[in-house]
C-alpha positions as CSV (number, residue, x, y, z in Angstrom):
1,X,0.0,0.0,0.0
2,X,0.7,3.3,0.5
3,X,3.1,2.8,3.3
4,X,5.3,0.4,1.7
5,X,5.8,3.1,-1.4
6,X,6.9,5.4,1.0
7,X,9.9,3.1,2.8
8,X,10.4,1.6,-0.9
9,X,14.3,2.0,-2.1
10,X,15.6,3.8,1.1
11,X,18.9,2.6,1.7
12,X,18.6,2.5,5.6
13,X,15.9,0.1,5.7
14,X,16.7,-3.8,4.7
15,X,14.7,-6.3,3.2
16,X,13.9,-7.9,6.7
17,X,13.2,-4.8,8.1
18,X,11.1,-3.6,5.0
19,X,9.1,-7.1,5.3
20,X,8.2,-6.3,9.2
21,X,6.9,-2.7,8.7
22,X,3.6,-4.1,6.6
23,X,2.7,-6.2,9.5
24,X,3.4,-3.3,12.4
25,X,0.1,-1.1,13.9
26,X,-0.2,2.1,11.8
27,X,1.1,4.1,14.3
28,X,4.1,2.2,14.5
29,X,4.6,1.8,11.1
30,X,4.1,6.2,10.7
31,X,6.9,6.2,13.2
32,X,8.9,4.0,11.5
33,X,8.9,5.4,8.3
34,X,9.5,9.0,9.8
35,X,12.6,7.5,10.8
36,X,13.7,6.3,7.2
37,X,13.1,9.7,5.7
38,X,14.2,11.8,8.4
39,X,16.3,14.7,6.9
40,X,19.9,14.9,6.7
41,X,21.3,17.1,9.8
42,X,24.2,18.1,7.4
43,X,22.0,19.3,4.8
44,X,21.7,22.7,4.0
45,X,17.8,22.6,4.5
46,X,18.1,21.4,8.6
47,X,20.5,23.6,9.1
48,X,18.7,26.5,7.9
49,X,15.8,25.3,9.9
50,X,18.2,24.5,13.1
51,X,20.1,27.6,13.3
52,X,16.9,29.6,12.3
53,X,14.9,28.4,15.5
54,X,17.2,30.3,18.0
55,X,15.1,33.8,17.2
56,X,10.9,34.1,16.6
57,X,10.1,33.2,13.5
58,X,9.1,36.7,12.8
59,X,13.0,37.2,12.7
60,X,14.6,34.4,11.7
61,X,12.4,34.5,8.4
62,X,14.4,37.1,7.4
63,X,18.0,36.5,8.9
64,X,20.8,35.7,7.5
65,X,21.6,31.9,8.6
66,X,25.4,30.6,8.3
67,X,27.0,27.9,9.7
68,X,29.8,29.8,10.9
69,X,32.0,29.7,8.0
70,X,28.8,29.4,4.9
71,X,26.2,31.7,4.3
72,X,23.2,29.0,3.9
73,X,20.4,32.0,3.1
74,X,21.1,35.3,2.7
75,X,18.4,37.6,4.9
76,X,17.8,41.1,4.3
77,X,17.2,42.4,8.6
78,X,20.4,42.8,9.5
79,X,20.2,40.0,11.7
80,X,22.4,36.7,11.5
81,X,21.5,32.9,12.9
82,X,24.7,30.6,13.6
83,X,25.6,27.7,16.1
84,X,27.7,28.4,19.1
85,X,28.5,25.6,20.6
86,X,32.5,25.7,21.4
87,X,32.5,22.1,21.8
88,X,31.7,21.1,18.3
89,X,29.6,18.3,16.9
90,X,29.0,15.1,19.1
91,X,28.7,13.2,16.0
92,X,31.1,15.2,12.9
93,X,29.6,12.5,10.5
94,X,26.1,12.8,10.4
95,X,26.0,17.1,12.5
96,X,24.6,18.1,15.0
97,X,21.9,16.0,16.9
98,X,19.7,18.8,17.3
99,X,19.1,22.1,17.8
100,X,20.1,22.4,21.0
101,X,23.6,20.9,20.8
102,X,24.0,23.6,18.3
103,X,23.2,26.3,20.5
104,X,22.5,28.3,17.6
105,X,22.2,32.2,18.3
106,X,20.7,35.0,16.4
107,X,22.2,38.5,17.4
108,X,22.8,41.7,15.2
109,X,25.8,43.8,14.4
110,X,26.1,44.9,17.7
111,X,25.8,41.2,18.8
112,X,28.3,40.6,16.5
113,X,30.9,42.9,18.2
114,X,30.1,40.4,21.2
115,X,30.4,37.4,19.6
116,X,33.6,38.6,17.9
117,X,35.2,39.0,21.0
118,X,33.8,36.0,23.0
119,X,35.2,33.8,19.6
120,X,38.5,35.3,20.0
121,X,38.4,35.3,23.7
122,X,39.4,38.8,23.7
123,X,37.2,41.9,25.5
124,X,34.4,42.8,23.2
125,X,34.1,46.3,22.5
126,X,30.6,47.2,21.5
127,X,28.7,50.3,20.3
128,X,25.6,49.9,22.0
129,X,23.7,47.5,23.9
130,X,21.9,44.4,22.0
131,X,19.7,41.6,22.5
132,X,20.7,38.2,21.4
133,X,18.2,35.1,20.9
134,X,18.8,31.5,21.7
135,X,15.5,29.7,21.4
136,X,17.0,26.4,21.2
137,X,18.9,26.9,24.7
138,X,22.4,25.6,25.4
139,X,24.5,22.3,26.5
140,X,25.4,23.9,29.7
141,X,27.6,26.7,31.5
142,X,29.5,27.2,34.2
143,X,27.6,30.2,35.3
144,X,30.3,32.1,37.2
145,X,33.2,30.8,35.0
146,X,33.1,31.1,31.2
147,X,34.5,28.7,28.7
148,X,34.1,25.4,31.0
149,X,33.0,22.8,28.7
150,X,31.9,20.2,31.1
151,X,30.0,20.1,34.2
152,X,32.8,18.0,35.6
153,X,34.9,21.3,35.1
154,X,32.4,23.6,36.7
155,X,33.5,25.4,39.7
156,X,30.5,27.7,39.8
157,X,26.7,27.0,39.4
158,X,26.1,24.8,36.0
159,X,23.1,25.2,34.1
160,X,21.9,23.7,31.1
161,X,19.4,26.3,29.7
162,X,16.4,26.2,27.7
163,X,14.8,29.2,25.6
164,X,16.4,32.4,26.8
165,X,16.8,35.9,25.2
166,X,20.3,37.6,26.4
167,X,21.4,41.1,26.9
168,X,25.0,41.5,26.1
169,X,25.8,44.8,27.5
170,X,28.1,47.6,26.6
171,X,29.6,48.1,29.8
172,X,29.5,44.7,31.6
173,X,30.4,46.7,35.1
174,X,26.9,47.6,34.8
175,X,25.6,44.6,35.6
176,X,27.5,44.1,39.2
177,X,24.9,44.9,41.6
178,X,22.6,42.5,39.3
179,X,21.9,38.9,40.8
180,X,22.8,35.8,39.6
181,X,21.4,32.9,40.7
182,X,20.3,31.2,37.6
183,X,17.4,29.1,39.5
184,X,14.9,31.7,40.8
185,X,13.0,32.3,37.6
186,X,14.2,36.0,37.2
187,X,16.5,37.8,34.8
188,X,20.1,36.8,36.1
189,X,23.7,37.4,35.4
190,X,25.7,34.9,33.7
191,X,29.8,35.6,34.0
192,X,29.2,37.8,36.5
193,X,32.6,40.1,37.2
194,X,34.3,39.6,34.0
195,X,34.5,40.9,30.3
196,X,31.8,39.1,28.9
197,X,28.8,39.1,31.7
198,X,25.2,39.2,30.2
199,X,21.9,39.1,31.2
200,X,20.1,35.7,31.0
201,X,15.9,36.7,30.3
202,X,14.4,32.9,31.1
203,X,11.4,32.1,28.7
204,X,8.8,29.3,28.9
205,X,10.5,25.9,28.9
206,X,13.8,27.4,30.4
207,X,14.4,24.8,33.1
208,X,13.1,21.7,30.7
209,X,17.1,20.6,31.4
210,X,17.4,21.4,35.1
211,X,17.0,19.2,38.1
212,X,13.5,19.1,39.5
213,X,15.8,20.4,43.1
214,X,17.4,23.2,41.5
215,X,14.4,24.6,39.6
216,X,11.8,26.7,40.5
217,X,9.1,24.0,41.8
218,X,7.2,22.6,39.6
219,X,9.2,23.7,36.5
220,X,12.3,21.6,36.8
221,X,12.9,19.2,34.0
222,X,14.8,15.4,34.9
223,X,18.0,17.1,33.9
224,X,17.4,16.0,29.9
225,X,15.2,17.9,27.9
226,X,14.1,16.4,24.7
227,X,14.7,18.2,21.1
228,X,13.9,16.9,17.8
């Protein structure tokens, strides 16, 4: 039937495999073959859709998305959407997982200037203020402590975030008297004390990667959120 066209000639599914799917509940069968045509996570295509999902997609419909060395579409808002993650891909071969382990980021040019000088691990020196987007969250931060890659390495608070918006300030010594305690629900300060300290703006779904204990009650996550 119709199922068995759509599974027909993919390479990922053997004969055996093929054979079973016909005899599988429908809904197991729909899952199935979602699996066998799932969509390249090096292709330009999920990229554009990965990177593209850390801003609202009132923005990120017309950013520019790259992949930190390509332009993949060019926008036309003066806005660009890129992955972040320092650590790089879990899996070179087939990209990034998801979303999230790409932390993409969507910022401006005066996000840029940030983002220039985080990369280079140098003081950024910015213009103005600016708001930066990551709707697909992050792998994790030390929060007091920036550039430690693992939890295990974490001296400070770690946090593995869900959808934030970020303020990356001119002047990050106006941010000193700001708290910073990531797990009250309320705008905090990440890096607090050095170069490249930023507001962290919490959104719905924030804490879907946080320890039920550590979260604010009730909106704690089991420490592993899911992303497609």
């Amino acid at each position: 039937g119709e199922a068995a066209v759509l599974v027909r000639g993919r390479s990922r599914l053997s004969v055996c495999v093929y054979m079973a799917l016909v005899q599988l509940p429908t809904f197991s069968l729909l899952a199935l073959v979602a699996i066998a045509v799932a969509e390249d996570h090096n292709s330009a295509s999920w990229q554009i859709k990965a990177y593209g999902s850390a801003a609202p997609d009132f923005l990120a419909a017309s950013a520019t998305i790259s992949d930190g060395e390509n332009v993949l579409k060019k926008g036309t808002n003066g806005w660009t959407c890129m992955p972040a993650n320092p650590r790089g891909m879990s899996d070179p071969d087939n990209g990034w997982l998801s979303a999230h382990e790409a932390m993409p980021v969507c910022f401006d040019a005066a996000g840029l200037d940030w983002m220039e000088g985080w990369m280079s691990q140098s003081k950024p020196v910015m213009k103005r203020d600016s708001y930066v987007w990551m709707l697909a969250g992050d792998m994790g931060e030390d929060n007091s402590t920036p550039m430690t890659m693992t939890q295990a390495e974490a001296n400070g608070t770690w946090i593995e975030s869900g959808p934030h918006l970020m303020l990356f300030p001119k002047d990050p010594e106006s941010l000193d008297s700001w708290p910073d305690d990531p797990f009250k629900g309320e705008p905090y300060v990440m890096f607090k004390g050095t170069d490249y300290a930023h507001v962290m703006i919490p959104l719905p779904g924030y804490y879907a990667y946080s320890p039920a204990d550590k979260a604010p009650k009730g909106f704690g996550g089991a420490g592993g959120g899911a992303e497609a």
